[in-house]
N, CA, C and O atoms as a GROMACS GRO file, in nm:
protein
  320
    1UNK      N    1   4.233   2.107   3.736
    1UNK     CA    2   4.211   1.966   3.725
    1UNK      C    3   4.093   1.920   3.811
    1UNK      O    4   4.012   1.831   3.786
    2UNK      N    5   4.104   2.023   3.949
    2UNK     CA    6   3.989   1.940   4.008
    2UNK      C    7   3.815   2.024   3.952
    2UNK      O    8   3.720   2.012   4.029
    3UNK      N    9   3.800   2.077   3.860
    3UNK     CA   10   3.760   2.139   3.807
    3UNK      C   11   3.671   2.026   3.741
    3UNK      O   12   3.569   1.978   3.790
    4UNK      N   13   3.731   1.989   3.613
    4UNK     CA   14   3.696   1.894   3.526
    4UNK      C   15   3.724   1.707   3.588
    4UNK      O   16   3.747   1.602   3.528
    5UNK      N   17   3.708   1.738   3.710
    5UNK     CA   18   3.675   1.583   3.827
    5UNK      C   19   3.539   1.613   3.837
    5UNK      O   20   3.444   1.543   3.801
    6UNK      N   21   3.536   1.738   3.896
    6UNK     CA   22   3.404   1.769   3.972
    6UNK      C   23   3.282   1.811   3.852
    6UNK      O   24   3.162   1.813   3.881
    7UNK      N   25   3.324   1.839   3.741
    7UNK     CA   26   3.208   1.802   3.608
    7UNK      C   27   3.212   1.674   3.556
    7UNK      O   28   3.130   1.637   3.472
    8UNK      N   29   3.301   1.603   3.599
    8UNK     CA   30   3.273   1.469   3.514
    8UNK      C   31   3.183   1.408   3.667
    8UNK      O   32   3.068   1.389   3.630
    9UNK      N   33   3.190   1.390   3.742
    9UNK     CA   34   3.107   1.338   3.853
    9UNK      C   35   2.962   1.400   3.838
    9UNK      O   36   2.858   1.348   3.878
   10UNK      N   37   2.977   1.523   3.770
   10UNK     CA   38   2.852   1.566   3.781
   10UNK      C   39   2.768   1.507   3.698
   10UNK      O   40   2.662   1.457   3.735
   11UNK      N   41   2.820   1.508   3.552
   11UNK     CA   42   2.760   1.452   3.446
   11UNK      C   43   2.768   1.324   3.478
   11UNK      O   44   2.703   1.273   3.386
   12UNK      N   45   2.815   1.210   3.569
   12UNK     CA   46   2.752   1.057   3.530
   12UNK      C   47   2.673   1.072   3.687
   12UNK      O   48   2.642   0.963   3.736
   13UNK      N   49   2.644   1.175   3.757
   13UNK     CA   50   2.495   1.185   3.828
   13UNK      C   51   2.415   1.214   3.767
   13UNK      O   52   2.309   1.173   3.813
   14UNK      N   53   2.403   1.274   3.671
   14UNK     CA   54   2.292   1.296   3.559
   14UNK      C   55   2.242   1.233   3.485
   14UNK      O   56   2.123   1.227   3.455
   15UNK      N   57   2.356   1.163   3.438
   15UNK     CA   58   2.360   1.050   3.348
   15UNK      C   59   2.261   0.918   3.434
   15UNK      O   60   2.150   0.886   3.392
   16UNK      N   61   2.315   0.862   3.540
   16UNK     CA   62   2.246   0.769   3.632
   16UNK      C   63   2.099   0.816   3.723
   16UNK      O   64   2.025   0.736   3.778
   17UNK      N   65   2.084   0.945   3.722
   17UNK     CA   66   1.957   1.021   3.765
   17UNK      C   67   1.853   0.965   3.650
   17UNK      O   68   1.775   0.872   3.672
   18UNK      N   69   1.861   1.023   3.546
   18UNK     CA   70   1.802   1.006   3.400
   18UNK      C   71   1.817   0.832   3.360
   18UNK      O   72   1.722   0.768   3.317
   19UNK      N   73   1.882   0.804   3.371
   19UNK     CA   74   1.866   0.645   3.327
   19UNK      C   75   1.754   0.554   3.445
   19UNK      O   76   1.693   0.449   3.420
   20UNK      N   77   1.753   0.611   3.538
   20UNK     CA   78   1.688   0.546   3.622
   20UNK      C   79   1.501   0.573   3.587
   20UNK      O   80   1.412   0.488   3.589
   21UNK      N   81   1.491   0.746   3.553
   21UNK     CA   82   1.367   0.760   3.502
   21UNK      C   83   1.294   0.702   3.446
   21UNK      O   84   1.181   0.657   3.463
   22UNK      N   85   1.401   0.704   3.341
   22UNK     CA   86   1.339   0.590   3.188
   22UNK      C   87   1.308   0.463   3.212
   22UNK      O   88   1.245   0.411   3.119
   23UNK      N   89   1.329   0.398   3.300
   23UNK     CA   90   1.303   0.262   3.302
   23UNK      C   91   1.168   0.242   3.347
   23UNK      O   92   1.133   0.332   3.424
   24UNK      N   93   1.057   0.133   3.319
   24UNK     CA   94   0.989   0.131   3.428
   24UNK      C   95   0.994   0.076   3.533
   24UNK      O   96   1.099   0.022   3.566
   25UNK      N   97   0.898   0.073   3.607
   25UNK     CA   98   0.950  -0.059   3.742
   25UNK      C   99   0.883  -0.105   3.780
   25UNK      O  100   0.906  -0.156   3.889
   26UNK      N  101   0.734  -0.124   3.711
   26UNK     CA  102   0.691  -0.232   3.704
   26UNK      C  103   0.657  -0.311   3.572
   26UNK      O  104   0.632  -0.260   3.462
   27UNK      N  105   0.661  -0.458   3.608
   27UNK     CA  106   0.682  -0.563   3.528
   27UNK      C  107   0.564  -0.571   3.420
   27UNK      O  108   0.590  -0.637   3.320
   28UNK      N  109   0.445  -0.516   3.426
   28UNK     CA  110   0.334  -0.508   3.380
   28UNK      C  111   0.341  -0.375   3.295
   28UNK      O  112   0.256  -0.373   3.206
   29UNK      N  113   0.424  -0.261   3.302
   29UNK     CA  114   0.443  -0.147   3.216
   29UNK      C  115   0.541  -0.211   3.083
   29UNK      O  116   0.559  -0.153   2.975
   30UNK      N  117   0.599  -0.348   3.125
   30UNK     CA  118   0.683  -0.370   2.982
   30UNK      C  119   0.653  -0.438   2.916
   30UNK      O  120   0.728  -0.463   2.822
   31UNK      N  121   0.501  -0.523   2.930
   31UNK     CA  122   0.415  -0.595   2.892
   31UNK      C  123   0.350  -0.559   2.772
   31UNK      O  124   0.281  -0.462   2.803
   32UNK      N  125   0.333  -0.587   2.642
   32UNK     CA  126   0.278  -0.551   2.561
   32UNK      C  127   0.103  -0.595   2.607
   32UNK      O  128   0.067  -0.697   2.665
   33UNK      N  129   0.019  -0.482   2.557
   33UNK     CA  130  -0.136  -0.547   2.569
   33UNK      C  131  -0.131  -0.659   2.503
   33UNK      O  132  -0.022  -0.698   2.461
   34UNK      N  133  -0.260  -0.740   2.479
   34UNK     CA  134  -0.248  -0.881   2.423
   34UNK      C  135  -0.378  -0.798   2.328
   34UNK      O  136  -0.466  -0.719   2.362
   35UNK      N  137  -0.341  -0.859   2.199
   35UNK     CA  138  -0.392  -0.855   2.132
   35UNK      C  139  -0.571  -0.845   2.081
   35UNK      O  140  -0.641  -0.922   2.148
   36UNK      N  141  -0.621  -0.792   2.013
   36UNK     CA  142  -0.796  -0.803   2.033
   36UNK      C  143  -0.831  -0.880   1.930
   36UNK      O  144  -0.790  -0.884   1.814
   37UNK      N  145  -0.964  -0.982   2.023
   37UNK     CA  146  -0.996  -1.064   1.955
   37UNK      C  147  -1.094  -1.060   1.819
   37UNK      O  148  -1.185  -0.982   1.790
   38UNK      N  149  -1.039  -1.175   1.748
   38UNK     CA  150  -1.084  -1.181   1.624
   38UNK      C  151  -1.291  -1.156   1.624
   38UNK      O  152  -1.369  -1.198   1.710
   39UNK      N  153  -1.317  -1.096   1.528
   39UNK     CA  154  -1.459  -1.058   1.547
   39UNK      C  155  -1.531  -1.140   1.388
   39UNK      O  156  -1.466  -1.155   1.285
   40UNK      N  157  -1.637  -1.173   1.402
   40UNK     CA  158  -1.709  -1.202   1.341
   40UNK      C  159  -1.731  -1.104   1.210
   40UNK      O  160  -1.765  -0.990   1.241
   41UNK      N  161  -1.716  -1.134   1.050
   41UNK     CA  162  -1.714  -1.091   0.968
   41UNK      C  163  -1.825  -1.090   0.868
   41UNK      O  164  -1.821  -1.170   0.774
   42UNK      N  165  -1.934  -0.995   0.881
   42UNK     CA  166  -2.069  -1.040   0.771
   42UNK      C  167  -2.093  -0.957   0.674
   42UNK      O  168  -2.023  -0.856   0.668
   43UNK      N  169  -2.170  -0.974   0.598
   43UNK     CA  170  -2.184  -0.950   0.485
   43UNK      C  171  -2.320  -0.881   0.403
   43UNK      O  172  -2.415  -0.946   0.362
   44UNK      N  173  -2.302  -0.717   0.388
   44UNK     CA  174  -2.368  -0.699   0.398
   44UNK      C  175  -2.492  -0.743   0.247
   44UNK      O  176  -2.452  -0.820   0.160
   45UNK      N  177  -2.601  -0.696   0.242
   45UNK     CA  178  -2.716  -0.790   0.204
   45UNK      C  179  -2.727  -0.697   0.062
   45UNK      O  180  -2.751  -0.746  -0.049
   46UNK      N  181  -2.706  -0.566   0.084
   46UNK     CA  182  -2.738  -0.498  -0.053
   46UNK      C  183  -2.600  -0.502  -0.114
   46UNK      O  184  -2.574  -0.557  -0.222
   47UNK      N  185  -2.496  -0.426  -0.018
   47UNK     CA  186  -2.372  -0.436  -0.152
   47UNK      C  187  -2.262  -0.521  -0.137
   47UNK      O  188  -2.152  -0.503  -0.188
   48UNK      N  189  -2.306  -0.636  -0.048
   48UNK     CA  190  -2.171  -0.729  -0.048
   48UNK      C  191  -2.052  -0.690   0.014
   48UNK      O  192  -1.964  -0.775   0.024
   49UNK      N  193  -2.031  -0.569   0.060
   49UNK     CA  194  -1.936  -0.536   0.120
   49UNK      C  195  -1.908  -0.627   0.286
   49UNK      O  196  -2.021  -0.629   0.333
   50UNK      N  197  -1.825  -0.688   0.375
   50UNK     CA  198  -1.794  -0.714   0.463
   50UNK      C  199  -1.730  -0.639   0.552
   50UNK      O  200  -1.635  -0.565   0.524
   51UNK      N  201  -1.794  -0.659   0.698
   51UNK     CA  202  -1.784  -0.540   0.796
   51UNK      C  203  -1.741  -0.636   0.926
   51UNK      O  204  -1.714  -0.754   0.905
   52UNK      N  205  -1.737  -0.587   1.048
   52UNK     CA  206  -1.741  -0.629   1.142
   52UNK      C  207  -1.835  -0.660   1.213
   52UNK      O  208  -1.905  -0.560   1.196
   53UNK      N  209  -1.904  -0.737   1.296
   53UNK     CA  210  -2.054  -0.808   1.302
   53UNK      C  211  -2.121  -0.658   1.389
   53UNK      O  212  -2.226  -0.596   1.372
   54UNK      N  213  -1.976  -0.634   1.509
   54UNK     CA  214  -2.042  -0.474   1.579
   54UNK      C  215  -2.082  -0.338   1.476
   54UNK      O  216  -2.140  -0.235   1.511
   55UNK      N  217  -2.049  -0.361   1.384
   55UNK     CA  218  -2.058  -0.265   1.310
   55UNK      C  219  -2.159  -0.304   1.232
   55UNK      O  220  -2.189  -0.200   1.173
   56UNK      N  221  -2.247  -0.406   1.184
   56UNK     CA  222  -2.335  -0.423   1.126
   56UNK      C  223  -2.487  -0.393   1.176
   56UNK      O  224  -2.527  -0.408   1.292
   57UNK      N  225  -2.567  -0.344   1.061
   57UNK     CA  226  -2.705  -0.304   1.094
   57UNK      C  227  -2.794  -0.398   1.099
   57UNK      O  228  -2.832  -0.427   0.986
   58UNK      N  229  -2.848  -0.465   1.189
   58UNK     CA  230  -2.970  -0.539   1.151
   58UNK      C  231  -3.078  -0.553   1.066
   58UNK      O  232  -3.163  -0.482   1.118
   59UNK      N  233  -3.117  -0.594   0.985
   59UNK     CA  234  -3.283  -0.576   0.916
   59UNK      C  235  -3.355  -0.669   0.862
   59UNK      O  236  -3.332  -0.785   0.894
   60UNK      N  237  -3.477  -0.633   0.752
   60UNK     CA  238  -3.537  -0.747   0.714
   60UNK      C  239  -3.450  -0.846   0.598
   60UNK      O  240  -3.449  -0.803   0.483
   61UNK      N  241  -3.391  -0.952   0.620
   61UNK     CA  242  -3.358  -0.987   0.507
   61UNK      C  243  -3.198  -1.009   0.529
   61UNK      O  244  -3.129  -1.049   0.435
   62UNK      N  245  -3.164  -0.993   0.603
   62UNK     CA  246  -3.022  -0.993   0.655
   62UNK      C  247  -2.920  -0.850   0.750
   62UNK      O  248  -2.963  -0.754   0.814
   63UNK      N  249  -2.802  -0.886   0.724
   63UNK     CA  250  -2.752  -0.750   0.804
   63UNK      C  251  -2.680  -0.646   0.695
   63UNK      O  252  -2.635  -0.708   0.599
   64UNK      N  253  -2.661  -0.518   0.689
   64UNK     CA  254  -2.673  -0.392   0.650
   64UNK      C  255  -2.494  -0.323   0.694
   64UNK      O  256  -2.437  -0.346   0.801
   65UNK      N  257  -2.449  -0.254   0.600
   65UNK     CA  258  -2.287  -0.203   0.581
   65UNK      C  259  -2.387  -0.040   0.696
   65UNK      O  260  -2.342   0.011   0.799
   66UNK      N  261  -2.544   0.004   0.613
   66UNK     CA  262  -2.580   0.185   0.650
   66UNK      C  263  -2.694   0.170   0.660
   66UNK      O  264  -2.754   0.074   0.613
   67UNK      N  265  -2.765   0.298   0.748
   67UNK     CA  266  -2.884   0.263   0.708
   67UNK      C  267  -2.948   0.289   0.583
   67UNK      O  268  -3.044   0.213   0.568
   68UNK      N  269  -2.932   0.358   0.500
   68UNK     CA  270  -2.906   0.356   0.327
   68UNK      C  271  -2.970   0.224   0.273
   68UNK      O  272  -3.075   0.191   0.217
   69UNK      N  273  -2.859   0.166   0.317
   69UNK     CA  274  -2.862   0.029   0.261
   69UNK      C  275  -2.988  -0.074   0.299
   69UNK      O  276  -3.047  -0.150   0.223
   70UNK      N  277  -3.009  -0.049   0.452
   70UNK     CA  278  -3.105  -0.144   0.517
   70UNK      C  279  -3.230  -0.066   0.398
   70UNK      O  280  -3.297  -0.145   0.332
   71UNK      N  281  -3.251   0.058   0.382
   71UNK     CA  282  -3.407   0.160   0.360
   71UNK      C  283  -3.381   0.088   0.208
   71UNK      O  284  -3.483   0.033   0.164
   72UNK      N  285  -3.277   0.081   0.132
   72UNK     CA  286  -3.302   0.028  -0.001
   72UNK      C  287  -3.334  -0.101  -0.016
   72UNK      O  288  -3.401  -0.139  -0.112
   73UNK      N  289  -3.286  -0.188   0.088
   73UNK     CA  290  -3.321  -0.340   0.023
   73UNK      C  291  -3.457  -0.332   0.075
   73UNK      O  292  -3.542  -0.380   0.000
   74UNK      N  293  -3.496  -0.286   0.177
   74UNK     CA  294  -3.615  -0.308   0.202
   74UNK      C  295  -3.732  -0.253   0.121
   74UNK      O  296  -3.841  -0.303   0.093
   75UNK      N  297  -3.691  -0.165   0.099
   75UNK     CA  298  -3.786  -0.085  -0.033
   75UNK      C  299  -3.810  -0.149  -0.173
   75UNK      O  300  -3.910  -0.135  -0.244
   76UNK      N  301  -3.706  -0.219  -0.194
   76UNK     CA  302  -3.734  -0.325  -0.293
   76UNK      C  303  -3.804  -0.452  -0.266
   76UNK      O  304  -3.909  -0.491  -0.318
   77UNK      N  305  -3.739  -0.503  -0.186
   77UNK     CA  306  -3.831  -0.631  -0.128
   77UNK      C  307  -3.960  -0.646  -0.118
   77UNK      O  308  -4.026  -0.746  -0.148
   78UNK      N  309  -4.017  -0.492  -0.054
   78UNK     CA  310  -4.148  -0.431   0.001
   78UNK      C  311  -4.177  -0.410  -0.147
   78UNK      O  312  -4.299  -0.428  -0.137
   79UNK      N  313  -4.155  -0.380  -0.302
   79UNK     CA  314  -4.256  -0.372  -0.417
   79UNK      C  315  -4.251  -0.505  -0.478
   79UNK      O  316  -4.334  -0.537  -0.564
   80UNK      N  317  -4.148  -0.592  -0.434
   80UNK     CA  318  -4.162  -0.716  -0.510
   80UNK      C  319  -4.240  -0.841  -0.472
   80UNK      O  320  -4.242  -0.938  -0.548
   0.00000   0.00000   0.00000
Protein backbone atom coordinates (compact mmCIF):
# COMPACT_ATOMS: atom_id res chain seq x y z
CA UNK A 1 0.00 0.00 0.00
CA UNK A 2 2.68 2.26 0.85
CA UNK A 3 4.02 1.40 -2.42
CA UNK A 4 1.29 2.85 -4.61
CA UNK A 5 1.22 6.26 -1.95
CA UNK A 6 4.68 6.75 -2.79
CA UNK A 7 3.91 6.52 -6.85
CA UNK A 8 0.99 8.47 -6.67
CA UNK A 9 3.03 11.41 -4.88
CA UNK A 10 5.43 10.84 -7.35
CA UNK A 11 3.35 11.26 -10.34
CA UNK A 12 1.46 14.62 -9.14
CA UNK A 13 5.35 15.93 -8.62
CA UNK A 14 5.64 15.40 -12.12
CA UNK A 15 2.56 16.33 -12.95
CA UNK A 16 3.10 19.98 -11.04
CA UNK A 17 6.99 20.02 -12.18
CA UNK A 18 5.69 19.92 -15.93
CA UNK A 19 2.72 22.17 -15.55
CA UNK A 20 4.78 24.78 -14.23
CA UNK A 21 7.19 24.56 -17.46
CA UNK A 22 4.54 25.12 -19.80
CA UNK A 23 3.37 28.21 -18.64
CA UNK A 24 5.02 31.34 -19.41
CA UNK A 25 5.87 33.95 -16.94
CA UNK A 26 6.03 36.63 -18.57
CA UNK A 27 3.07 38.74 -19.47
CA UNK A 28 4.50 39.81 -22.86
CA UNK A 29 5.18 35.92 -24.00
CA UNK A 30 1.16 35.63 -23.98
CA UNK A 31 0.76 38.61 -25.98
CA UNK A 32 -0.08 38.06 -29.45
CA UNK A 33 2.29 40.36 -31.96
CA UNK A 34 0.06 43.16 -33.26
CA UNK A 35 -0.64 42.90 -36.43
CA UNK A 36 1.36 44.46 -39.77
CA UNK A 37 0.44 47.38 -41.22
CA UNK A 38 -1.65 47.81 -44.14
CA UNK A 39 0.75 48.71 -47.23
CA UNK A 40 0.09 50.62 -50.15
CA UNK A 41 -1.31 48.70 -53.23
CA UNK A 42 -0.14 49.70 -57.01
CA UNK A 43 -0.57 48.80 -60.06
CA UNK A 44 1.49 47.62 -62.26
CA UNK A 45 1.77 49.70 -65.76
CA UNK A 46 2.22 46.81 -68.33
CA UNK A 47 0.01 43.99 -66.92
CA UNK A 48 -2.31 45.46 -64.43
CA UNK A 49 -1.49 43.14 -61.98
CA UNK A 50 -1.42 44.74 -58.19
CA UNK A 51 1.47 44.30 -55.82
CA UNK A 52 2.65 45.76 -52.75
CA UNK A 53 4.20 49.36 -53.18
CA UNK A 54 7.73 47.50 -51.47
CA UNK A 55 7.57 45.19 -53.97
CA UNK A 56 7.11 47.42 -56.85
CA UNK A 57 9.71 48.46 -59.58
CA UNK A 58 10.07 51.93 -60.41
CA UNK A 59 10.25 53.28 -64.10
CA UNK A 60 9.48 55.42 -66.98
CA UNK A 61 5.85 55.69 -67.09
CA UNK A 62 4.79 54.30 -63.86
CA UNK A 63 5.61 51.34 -61.42
CA UNK A 64 6.48 47.66 -62.66
CA UNK A 65 5.10 43.85 -61.10
CA UNK A 66 9.48 42.66 -62.97
CA UNK A 67 11.98 43.92 -64.52
CA UNK A 68 10.51 42.20 -67.74
CA UNK A 69 7.90 44.31 -67.47
CA UNK A 70 9.65 47.76 -66.74
CA UNK A 71 12.29 46.61 -70.27
CA UNK A 72 8.86 46.00 -72.21
CA UNK A 73 6.86 49.04 -71.59
CA UNK A 74 9.70 50.95 -72.07
CA UNK A 75 10.68 49.48 -75.28
CA UNK A 76 7.45 50.30 -76.60
CA UNK A 77 7.06 53.70 -75.46
CA UNK A 78 10.77 54.29 -76.73
CA UNK A 79 9.37 53.21 -80.71
CA UNK A 80 6.22 55.09 -80.32
Amino acid sequence: MKYVLLLALLALLFFMLGAKRGRPREPEARAAPPPPKPQAMLRCAECGLHLPADDALPGKGGVFCSAAHRASFEARQGQA
